[in-house]
PDB file with one MODEL, atoms N, CA, C and O in Angstrom:
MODEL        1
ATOM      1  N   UNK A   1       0.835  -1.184   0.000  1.00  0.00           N
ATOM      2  CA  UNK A   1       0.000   0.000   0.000  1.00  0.00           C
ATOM      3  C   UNK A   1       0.875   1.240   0.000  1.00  0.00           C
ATOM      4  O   UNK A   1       1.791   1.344   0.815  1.00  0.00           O
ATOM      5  N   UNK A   2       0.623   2.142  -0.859  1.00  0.00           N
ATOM      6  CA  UNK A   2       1.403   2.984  -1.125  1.00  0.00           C
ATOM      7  C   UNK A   2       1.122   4.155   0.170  1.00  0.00           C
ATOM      8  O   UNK A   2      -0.079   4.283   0.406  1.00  0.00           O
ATOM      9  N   UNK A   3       1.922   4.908   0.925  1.00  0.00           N
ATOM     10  CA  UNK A   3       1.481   5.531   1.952  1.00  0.00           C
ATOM     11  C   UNK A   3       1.559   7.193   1.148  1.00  0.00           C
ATOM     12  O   UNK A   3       2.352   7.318   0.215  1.00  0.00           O
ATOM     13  N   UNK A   4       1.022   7.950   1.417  1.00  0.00           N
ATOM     14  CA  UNK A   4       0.778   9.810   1.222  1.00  0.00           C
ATOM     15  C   UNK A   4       1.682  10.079   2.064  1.00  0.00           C
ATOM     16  O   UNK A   4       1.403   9.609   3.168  1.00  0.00           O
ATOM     17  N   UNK A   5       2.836  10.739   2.027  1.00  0.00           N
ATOM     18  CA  UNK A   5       3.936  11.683   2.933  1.00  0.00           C
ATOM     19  C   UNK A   5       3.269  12.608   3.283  1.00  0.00           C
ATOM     20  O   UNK A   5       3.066  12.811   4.480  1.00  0.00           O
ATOM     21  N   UNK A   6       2.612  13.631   2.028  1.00  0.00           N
ATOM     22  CA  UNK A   6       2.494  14.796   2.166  1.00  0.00           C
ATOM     23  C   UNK A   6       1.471  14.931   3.453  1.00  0.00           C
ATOM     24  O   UNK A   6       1.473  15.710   4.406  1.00  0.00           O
ATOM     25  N   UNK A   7       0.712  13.992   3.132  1.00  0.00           N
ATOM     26  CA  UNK A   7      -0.637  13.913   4.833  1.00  0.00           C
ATOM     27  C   UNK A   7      -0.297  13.274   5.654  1.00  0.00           C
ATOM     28  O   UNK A   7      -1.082  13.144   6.593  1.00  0.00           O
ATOM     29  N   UNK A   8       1.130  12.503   5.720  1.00  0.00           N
ATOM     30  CA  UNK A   8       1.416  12.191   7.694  1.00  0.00           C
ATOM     31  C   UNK A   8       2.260  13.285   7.694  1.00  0.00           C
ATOM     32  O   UNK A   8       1.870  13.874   8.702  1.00  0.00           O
ATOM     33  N   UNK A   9       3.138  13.933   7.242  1.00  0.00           N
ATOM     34  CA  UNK A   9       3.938  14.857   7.236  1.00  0.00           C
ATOM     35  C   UNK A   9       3.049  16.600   8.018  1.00  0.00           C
ATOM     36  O   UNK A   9       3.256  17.307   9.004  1.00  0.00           O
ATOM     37  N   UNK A  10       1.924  16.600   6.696  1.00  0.00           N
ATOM     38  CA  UNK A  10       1.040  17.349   7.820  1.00  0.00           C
ATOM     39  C   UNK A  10       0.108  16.945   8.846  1.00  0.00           C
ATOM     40  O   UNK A  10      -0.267  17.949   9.451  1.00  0.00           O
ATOM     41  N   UNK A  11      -0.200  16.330   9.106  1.00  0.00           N
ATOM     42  CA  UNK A  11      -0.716  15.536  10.134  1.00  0.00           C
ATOM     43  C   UNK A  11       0.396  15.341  11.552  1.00  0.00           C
ATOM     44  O   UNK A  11       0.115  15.421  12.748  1.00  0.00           O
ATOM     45  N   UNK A  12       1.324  15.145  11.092  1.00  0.00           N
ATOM     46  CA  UNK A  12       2.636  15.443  12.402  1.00  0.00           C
ATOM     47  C   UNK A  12       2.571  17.295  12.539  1.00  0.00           C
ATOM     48  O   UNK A  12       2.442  17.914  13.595  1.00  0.00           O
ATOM     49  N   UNK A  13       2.669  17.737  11.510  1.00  0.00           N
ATOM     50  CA  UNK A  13       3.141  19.435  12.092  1.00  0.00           C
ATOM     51  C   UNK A  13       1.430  19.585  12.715  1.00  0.00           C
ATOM     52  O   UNK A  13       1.272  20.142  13.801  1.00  0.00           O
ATOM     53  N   UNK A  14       0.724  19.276  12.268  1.00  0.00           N
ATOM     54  CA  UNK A  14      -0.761  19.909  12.793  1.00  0.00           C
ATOM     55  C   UNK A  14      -0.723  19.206  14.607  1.00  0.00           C
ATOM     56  O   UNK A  14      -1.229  19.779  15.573  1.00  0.00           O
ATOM     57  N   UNK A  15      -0.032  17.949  14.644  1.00  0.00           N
ATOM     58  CA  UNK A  15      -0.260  17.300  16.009  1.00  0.00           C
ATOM     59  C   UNK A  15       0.865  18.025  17.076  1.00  0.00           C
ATOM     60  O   UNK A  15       0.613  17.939  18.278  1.00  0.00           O
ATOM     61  N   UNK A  16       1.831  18.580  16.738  1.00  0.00           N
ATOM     62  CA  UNK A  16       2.670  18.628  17.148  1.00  0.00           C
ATOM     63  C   UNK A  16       3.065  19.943  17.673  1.00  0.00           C
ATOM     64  O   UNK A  16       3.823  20.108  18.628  1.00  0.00           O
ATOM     65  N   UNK A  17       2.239  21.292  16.665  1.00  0.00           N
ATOM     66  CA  UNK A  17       1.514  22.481  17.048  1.00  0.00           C
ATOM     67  C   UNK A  17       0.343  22.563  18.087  1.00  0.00           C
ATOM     68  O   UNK A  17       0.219  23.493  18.884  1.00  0.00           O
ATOM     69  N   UNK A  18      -0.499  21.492  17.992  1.00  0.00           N
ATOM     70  CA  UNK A  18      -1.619  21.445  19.055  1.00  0.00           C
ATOM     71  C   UNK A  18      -0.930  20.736  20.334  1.00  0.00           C
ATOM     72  O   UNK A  18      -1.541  20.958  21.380  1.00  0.00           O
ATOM     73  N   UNK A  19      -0.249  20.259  20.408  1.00  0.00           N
ATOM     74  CA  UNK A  19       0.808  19.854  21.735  1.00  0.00           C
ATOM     75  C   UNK A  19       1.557  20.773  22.280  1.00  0.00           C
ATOM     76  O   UNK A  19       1.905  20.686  23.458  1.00  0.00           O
ATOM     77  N   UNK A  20       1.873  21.682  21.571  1.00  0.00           N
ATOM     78  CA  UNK A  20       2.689  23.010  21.668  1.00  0.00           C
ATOM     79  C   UNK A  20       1.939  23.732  22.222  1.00  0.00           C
ATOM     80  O   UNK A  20       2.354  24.050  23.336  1.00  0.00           O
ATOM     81  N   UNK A  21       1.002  24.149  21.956  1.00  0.00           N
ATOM     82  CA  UNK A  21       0.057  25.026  22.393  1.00  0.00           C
ATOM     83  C   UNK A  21      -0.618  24.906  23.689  1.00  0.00           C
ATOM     84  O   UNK A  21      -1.222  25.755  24.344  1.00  0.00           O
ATOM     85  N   UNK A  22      -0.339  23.431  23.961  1.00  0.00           N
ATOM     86  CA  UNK A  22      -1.572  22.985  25.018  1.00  0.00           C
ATOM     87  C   UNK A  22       0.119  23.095  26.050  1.00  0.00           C
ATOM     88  O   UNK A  22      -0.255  23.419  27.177  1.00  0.00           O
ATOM     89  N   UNK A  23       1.348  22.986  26.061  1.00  0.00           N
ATOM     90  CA  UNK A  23       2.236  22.874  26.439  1.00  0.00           C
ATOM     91  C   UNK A  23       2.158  24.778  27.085  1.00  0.00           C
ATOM     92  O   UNK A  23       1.921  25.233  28.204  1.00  0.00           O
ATOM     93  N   UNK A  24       2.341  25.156  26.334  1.00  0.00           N
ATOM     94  CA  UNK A  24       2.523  26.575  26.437  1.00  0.00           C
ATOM     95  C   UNK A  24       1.449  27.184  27.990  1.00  0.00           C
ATOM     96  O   UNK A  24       1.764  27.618  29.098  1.00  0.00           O
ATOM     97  N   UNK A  25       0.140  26.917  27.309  1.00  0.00           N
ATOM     98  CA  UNK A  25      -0.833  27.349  28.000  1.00  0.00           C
ATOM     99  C   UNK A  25      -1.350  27.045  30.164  1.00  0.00           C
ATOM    100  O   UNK A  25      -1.799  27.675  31.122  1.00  0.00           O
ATOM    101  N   UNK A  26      -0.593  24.956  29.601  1.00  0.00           N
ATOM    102  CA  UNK A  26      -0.337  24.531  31.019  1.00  0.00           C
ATOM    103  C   UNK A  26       0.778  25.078  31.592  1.00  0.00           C
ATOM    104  O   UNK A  26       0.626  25.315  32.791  1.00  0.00           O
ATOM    105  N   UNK A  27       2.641  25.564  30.797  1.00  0.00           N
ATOM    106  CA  UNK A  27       3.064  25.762  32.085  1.00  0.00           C
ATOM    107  C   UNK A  27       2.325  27.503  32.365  1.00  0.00           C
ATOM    108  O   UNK A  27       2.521  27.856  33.527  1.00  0.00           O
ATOM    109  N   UNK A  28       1.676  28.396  31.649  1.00  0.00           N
ATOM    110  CA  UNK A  28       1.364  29.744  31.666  1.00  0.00           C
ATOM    111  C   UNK A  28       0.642  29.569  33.223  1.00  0.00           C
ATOM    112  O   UNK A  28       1.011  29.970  34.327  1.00  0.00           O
ATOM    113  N   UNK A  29      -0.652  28.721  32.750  1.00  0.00           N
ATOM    114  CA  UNK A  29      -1.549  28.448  34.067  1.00  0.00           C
ATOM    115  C   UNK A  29      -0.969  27.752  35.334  1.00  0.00           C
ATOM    116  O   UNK A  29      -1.529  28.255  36.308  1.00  0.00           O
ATOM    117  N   UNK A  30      -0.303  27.041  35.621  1.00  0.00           N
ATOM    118  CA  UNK A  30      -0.014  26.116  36.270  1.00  0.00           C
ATOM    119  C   UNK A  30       0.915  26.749  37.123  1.00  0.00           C
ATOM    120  O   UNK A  30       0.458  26.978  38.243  1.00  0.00           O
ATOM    121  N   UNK A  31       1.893  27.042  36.961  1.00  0.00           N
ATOM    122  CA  UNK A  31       3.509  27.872  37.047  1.00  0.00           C
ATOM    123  C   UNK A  31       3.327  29.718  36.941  1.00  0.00           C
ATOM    124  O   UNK A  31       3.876  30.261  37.899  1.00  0.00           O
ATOM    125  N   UNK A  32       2.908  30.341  36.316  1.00  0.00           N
ATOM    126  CA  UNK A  32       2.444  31.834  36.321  1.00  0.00           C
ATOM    127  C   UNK A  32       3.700  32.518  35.977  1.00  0.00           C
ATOM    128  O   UNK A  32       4.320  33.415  36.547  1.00  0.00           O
ATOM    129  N   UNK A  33       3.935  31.784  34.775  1.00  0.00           N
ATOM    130  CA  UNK A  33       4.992  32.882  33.976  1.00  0.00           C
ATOM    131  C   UNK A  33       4.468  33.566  33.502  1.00  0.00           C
ATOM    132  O   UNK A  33       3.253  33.752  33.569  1.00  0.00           O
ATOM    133  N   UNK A  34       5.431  34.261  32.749  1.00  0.00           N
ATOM    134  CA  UNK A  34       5.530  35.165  31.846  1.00  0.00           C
ATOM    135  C   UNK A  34       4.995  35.139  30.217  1.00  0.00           C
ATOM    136  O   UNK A  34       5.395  34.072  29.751  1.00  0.00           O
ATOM    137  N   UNK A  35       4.509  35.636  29.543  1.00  0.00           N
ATOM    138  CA  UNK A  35       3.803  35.106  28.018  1.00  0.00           C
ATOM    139  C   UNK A  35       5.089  34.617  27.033  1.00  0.00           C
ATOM    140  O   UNK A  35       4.948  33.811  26.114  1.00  0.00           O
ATOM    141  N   UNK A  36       6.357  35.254  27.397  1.00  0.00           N
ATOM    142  CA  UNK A  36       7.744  34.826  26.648  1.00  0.00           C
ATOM    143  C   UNK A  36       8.110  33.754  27.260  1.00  0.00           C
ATOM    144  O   UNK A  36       9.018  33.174  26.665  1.00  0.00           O
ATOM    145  N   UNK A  37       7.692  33.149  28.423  1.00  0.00           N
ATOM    146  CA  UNK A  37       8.393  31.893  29.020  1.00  0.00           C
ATOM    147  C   UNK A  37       7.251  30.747  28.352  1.00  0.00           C
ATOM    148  O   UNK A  37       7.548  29.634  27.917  1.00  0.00           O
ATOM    149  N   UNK A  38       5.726  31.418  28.411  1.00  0.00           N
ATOM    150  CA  UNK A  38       5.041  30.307  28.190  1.00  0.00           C
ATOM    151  C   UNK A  38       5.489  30.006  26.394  1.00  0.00           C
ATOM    152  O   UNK A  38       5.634  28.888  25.897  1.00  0.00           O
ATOM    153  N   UNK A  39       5.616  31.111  25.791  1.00  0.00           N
ATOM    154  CA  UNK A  39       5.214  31.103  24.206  1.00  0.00           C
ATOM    155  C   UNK A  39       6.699  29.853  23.835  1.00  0.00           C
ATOM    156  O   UNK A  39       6.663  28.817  23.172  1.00  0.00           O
ATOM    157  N   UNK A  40       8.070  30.604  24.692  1.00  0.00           N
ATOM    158  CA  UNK A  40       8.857  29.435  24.335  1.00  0.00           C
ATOM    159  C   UNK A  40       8.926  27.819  25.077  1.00  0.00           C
ATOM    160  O   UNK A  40       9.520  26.772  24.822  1.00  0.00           O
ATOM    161  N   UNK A  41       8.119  28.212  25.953  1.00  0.00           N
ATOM    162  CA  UNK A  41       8.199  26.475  26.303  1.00  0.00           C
ATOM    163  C   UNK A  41       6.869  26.053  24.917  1.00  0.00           C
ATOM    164  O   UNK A  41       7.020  24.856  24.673  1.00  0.00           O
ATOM    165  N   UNK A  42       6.105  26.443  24.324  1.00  0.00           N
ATOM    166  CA  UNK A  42       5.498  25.904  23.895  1.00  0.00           C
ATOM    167  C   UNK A  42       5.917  25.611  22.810  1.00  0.00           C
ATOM    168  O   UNK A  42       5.490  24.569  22.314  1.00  0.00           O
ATOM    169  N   UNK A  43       7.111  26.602  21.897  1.00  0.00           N
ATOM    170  CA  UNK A  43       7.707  26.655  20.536  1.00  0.00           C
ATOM    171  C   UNK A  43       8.741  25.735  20.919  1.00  0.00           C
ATOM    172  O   UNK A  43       8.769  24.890  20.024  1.00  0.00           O
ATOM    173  N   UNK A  44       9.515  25.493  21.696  1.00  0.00           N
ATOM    174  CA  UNK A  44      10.386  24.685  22.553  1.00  0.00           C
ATOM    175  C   UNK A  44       9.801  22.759  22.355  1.00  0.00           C
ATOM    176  O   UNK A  44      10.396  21.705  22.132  1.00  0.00           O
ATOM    177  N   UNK A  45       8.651  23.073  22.543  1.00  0.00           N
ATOM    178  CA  UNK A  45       7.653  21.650  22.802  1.00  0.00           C
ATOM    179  C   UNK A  45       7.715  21.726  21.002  1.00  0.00           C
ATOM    180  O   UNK A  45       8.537  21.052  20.381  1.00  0.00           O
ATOM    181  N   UNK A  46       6.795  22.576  20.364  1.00  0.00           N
ATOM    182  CA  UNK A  46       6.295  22.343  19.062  1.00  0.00           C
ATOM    183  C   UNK A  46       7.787  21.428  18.577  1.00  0.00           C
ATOM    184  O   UNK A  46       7.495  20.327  18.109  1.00  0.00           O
ATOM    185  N   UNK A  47       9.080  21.678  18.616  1.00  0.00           N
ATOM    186  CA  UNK A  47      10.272  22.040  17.648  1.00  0.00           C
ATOM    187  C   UNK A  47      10.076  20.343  17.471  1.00  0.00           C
ATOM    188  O   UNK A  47       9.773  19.511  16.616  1.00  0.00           O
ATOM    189  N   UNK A  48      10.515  20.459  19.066  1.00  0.00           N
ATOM    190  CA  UNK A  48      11.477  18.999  19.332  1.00  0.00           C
ATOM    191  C   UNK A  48      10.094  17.610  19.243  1.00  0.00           C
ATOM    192  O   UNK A  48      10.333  16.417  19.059  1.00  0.00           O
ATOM    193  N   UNK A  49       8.945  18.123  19.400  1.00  0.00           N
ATOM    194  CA  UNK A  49       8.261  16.842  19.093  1.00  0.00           C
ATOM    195  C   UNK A  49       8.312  16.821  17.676  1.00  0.00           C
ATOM    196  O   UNK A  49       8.041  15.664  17.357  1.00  0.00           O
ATOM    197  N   UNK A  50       8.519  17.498  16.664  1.00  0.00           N
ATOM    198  CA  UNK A  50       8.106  17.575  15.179  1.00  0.00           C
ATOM    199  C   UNK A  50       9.513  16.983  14.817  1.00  0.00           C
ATOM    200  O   UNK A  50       9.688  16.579  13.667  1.00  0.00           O
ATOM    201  N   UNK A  51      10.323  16.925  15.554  1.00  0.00           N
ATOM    202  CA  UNK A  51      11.817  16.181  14.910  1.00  0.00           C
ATOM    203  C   UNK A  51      11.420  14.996  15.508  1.00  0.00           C
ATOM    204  O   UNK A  51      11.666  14.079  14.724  1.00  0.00           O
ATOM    205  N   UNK A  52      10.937  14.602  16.501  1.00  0.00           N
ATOM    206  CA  UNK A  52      11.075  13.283  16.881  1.00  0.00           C
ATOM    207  C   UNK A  52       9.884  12.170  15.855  1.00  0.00           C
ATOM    208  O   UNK A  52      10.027  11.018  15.445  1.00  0.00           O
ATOM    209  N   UNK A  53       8.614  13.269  15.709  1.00  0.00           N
ATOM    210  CA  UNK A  53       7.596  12.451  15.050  1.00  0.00           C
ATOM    211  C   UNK A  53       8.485  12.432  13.456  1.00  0.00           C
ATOM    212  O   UNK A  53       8.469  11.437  12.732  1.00  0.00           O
ATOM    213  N   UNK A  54       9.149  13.577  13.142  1.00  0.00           N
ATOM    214  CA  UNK A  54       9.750  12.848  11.638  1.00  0.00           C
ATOM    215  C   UNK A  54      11.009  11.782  11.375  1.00  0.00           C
ATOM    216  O   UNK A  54      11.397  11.125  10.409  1.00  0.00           O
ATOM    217  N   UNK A  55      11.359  11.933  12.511  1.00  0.00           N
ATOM    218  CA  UNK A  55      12.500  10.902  12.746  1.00  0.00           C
ATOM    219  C   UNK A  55      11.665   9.242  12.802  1.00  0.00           C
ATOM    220  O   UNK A  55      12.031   8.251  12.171  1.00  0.00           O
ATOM    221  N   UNK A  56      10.552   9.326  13.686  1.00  0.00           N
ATOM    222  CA  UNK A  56       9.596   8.154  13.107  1.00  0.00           C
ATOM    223  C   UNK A  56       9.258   7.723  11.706  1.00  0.00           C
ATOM    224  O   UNK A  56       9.340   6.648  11.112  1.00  0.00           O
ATOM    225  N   UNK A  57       8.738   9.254  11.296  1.00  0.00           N
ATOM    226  CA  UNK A  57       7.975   8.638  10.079  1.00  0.00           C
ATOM    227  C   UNK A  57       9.107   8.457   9.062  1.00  0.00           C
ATOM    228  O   UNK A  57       8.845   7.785   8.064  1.00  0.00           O
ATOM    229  N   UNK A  58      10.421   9.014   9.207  1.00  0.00           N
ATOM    230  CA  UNK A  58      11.845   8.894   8.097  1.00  0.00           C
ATOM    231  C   UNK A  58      11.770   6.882   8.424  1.00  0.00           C
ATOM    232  O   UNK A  58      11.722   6.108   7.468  1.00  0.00           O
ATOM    233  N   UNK A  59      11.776   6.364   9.950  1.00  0.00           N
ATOM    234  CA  UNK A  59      12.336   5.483   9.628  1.00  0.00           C
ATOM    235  C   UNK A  59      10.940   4.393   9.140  1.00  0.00           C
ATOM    236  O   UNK A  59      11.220   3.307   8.632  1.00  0.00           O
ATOM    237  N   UNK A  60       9.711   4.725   9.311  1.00  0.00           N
ATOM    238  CA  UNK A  60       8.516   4.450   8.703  1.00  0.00           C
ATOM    239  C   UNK A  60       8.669   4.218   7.310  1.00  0.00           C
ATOM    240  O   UNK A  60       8.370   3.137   6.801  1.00  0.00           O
ATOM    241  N   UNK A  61       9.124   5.191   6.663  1.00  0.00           N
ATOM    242  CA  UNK A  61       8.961   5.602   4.912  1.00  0.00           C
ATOM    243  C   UNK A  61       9.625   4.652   4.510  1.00  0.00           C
ATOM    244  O   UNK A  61       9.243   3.994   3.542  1.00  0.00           O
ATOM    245  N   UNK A  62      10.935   4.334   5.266  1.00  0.00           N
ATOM    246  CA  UNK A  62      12.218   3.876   4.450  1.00  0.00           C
ATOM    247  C   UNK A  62      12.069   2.374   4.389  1.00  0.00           C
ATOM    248  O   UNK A  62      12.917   1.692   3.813  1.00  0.00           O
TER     249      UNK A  62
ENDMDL
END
C-alpha cells in the first residue's frame, strides 16, 4: 500500500503544534509565567516533538 507523505507529514506538524500550544498554555496556568516563558516552552515543545515524530515517520517511509 502505497502511503501519502504529504498527509502524515502534515498531520505530524498539525499534532505537534496542538501539543505546543496545550504545552505553552499549562506551564502559563499552572507555574504563572511570563507570556515569553510560556510562548517558548510551547515553541520549545512544538520544535522537538516535530523532529522526533519525523524521525519516526523517516524510519517508517524507508
Amino acid at each position: 500500500m502505497q502511503r501519502n507523505k504529504k498527509i502524515d507529514a502534515l498531520i505530524a506538524i498539525l499534532a505537534s503544534t496542538i501539543v505546543g500550544f496545550v504545552a505553552g498554555i499549562l506551564h502559563r496556568v499552572m507555574e504563572g509565567v511570563s507570556y515569553y516563558e510560556a510562548l517558548k516552552t510551547g515553541g520549545g515543545t512544538t520544535i522537538g516533538l516535530l523532529i522526533v515524530i519525523f524521525v519516526i515517520l523517516t524510519y517508517i517511509w524507508s
